[in-house]
N, C-alpha and C positions, 0 to 999 in steps of 0.2 A: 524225266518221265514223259513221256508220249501222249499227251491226252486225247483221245484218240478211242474208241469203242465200237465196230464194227464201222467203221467209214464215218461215225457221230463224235463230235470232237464233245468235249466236258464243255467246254465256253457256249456251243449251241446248244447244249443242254440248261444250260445257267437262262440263258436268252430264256430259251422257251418258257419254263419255271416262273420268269418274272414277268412275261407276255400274260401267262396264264395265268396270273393272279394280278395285274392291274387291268384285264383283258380287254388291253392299249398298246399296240407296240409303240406308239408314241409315248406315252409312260413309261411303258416298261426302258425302253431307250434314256430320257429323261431319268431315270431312277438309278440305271447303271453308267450315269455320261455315258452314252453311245449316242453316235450322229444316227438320226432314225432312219436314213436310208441303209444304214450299215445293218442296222438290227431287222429291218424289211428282208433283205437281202439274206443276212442270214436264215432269218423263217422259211424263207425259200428253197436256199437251198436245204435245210433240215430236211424240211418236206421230199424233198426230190432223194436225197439220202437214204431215206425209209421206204421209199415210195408210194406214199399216201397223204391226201390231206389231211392236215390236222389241226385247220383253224378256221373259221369261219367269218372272211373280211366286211366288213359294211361301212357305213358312213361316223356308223354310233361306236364303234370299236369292233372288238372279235371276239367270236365265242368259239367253245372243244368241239368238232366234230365227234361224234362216238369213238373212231381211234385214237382222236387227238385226247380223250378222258383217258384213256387206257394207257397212252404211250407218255403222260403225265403221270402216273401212278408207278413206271418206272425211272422216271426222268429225278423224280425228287427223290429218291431211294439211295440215287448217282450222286446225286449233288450234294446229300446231304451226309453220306458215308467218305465223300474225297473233302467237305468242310472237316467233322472230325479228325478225319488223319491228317489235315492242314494245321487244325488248332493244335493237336496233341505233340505233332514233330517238326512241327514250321512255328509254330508260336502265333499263327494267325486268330486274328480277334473271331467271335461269332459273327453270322450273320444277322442283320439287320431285323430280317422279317423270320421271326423266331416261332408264332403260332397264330392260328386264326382258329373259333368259337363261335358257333350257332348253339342259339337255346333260345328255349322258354322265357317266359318275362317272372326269373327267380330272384329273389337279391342273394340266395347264399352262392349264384353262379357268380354274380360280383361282387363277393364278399372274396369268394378263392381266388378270383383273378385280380383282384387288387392285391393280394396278397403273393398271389405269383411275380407278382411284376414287381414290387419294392423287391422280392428276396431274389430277383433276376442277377443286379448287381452291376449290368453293363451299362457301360456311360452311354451307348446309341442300342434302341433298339424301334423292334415295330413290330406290334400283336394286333389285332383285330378282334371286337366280340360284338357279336352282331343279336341283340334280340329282335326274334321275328319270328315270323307264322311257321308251322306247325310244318305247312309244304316245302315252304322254302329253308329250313334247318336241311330237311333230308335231302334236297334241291344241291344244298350247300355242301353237304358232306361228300354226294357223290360225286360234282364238279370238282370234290378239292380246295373249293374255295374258305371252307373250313377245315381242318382235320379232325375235328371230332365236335358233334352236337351232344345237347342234354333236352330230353325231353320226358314224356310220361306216358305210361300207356294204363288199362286197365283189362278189365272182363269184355267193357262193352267194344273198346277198340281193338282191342288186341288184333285182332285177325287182321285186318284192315291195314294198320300199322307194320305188321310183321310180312305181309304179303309185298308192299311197297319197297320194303329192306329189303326183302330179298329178288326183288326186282332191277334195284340198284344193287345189287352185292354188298348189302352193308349190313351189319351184324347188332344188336342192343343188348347191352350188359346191362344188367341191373343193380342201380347202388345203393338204393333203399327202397321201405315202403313205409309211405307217411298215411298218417290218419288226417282226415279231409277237414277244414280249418274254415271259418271267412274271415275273411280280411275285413273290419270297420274300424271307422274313425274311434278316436276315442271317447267322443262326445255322445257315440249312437249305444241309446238303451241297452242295446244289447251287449256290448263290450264289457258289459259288469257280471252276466251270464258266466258259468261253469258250462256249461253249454248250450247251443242253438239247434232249436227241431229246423224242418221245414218249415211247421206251421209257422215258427218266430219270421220267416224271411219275405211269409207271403207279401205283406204289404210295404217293400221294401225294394227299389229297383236296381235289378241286377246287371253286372258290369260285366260283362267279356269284351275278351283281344277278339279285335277283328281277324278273320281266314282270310279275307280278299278273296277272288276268286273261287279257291278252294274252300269254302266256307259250309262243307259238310259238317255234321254232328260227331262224323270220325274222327274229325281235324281239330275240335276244339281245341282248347288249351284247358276248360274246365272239366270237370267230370259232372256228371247229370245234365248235361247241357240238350238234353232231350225234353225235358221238364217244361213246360208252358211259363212264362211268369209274362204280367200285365203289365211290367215296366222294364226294359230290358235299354241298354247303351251300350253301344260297342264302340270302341278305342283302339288305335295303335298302340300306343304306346302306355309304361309304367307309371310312371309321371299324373298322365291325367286319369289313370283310371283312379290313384289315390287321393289327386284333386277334389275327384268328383266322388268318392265316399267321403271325405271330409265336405263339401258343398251343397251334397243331394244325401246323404246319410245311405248312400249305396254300398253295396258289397260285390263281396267275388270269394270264389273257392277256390285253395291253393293248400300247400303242405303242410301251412304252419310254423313253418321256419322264418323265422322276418327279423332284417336289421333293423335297432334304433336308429343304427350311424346311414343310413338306407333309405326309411323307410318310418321318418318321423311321424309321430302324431296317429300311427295304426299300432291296430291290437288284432291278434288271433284266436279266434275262440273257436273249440272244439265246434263238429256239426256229426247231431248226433244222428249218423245214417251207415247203412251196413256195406261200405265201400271201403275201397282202400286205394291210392295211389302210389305206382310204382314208378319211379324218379330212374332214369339209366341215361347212358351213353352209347353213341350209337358211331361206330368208322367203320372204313373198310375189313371187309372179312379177310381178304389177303394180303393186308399190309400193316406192321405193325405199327403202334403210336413212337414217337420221337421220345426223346426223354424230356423235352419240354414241355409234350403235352401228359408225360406222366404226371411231373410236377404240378400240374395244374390241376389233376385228378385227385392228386392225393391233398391239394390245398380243398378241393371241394371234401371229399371225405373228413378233412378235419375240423370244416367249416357245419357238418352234420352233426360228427358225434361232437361237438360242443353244443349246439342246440339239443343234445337229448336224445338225438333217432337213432336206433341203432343200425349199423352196415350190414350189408348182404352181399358186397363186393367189394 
């Protein structure tokens, strides 16, 4: 067989692919044993092939010019339809780097993707799940450097959210809609509550993920995050924000979904407010998911309806 696609051989396709997600040609070189002059070269000539830049060199690595996001979005289509017909009729193994994950700071997202990954079965592989800010999941999904985010939207963001997606060309499915929960220690009075007003939270300081930059009201990861409170901590990361309601009796609003194995020593208590959170996923509009990344959808989905929520996709 000729590999070989308008003057673009499969191999400089494969190149680009792995440039584009260690966005190193020295990695990516590195990653596939290629001498990195070899794999420079090739970029080169790719480029010159197509006739367009489609990387962006510096000192720090390379990032997609706008057509080089584009000409990536058929590049993997390539690569990933000639692995198939390798595994099916050559007997070759899967490839390595199987899926990448932008979301929310959920634990039922790492509840599915631990679960993906034991039922994977391959002796080598490599996934990526990145929790992070609200800008950078959609950052993520459009570069490609994930293939599919989770995050939330509601009433107040919607628009906001939805304008951004379709700025990027990317689409959100909706996989449920959870009633709005706080997350406290188990120690904190209120954890014994059937449920928590506002007025139970007032003197109680509230925890949210930091936006960075984008650190708009649109961009939370909470909902009401418009609301004033006199004690407020923002956090990167899952970890310390559970820290710090177990250390400061602080909370945080989320779905209510929460591992034991996760997400020790917290409880979720109902918050009695007239909202709702809708949980979805969000990829390209003109590109379907992989069956890897199905499997991982449907591990999230089973990861819900055994907490109780019911599905909406």
């Amino acid at each position: 067989m000729t590999r070989r696609s308008n003057g673009v051989t499969l191999q400089q396709l494969h190149y680009f692919v792995e440039v584009a997600a260690e966005r190193s040609i020295s990695a990516a070189a590195d990653m596939l044993f290629v001498a990195q002059p070899t794999m420079s070269a090739a970029m080169k000539d790719l480029e010159t092939r197509v006739g367009r830049a489609l990387l962006v060199r510096s000192a720090r690595g390379v990032s997609l010019t706008t057509d080089g996001t584009e000409f990536l979005r058929y590049a993997k289509q390539v690569v990933e339809q000639v692995e198939l017909l390798e595994q099916r009729y050559l007997g070759r193994p899967p490839s390595r780097r199987l899926l990448g994950v932008s979301a929310q700071h959920y634990s039922f997202a790492v509840d599915a993707f631990v679960r993906m990954v034991k039922g994977t079965g391959a002796a080598e592989y490599e996934f990526s799940l990145r929790e992070t800010r609200t800008w950078d999941i959609i950052e993520d999904v459009r570069t490609l450097r994930s293939e599919l985010g989770l995050l939330y939207r509601n009433e107040f963001n919607r628009n906001v959210i939805d304008k951004l997606l379709r700025e990027s060309g990317l689409a959100f499915h909706t996989l449920f809609l959870a009633e709005p929960h706080i997350f406290v220690s188990r120690r904190n009075p209120l954890a014994s509550k059937a449920r928590a007003t506002l007025d139970d939270l007032a003197g109680l300081p509230r925890l949210t993920f930091d936006q960075g930059a984008n650190n708009s009201f649109y961009f939370a990861e909470e909902i009401l995050s418009t609301l004033s409170s006199k004690q407020e901590i923002r956090v990167s990361d899952r970890a310390t924000i559970f820290n710090l309601m177990i250390g400061l009796d602080g909370y945080t609003i989320s779905t209510g979904i929460i591992s034991d194995d996760l997400d020790p020593g917290i409880v979720a208590v109902p918050l009695d407010v007239d909202e709702r959170i809708e949980i979805g996923w969000i990829g390209h509009s003109a590109i379907p998911l992989t069956a890897q990344a199905q499997r991982y959808l449907d591990e999230v989905r089973a990861v819900v309806a055994e907490a109780g929520v019911e599905l909406l996709g």
